[in-house]
N, C-alpha and C positions, 0 to 999 in steps of 0.2 A: 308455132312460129312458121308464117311461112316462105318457100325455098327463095334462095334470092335469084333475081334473074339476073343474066350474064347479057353485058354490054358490048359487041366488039369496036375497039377503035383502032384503025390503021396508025396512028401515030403512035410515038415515044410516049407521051404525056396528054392529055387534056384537062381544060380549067373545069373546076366543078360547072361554072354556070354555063357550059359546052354543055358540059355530062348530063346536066339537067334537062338539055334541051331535047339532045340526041335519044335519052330515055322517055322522053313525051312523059316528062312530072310538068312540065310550064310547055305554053305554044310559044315565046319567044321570049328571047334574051332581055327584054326591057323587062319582063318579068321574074327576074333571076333576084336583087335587091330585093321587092316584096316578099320572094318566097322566104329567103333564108332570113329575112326580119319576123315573119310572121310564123315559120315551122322550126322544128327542132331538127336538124340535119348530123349526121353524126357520118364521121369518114375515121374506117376503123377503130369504132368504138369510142371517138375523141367526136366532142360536140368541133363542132366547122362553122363560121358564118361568112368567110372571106371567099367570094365569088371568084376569084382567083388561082387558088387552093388547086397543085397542080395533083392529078392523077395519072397512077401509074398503073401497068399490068398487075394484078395483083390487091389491089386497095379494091373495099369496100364501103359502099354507102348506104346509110338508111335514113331514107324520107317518110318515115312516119305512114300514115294510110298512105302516100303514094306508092310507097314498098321500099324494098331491101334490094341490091344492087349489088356485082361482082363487074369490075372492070377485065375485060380481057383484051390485052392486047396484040394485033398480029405484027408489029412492026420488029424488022428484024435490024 
């Protein structure tokens, strides 16, 4: 399995199809719908398809071959 990489975002929250983007899994947001129709997305261990889907410090993602994901956030 391999390690997940650590994402940082300045903010409170960001929506997975942020997170998708900021992680370079898709080059743009119009592409956020396609991916999570067509890959299997799991945000802590729970399948996800709602682009929406807010993330917090602490939550993880896994995109399939794009990889495994740790959200870190610096917002105080």
């Amino acid at each position: 399995m391999s390690e997940k990489k650590h994402v940082r975002i300045e903010t409170e929250y960001i929506t997975l199809g942020q997170f998708l983007k900021l992680a370079d899994v898709i080059q743009s947001g119009g592409m956020v719908k396609w991916f999570l129709e067509e890959h299997e997305v799991y945000v802590n261990g729970e399948p996800e398809d709602r682009r929406g889907r807010k993330l917090r410090n602490g939550d993880t993602v896994d995109a399939g071959e794009a990889g495994s994901f740790a959200v870190i956030s610096t917002h105080e």
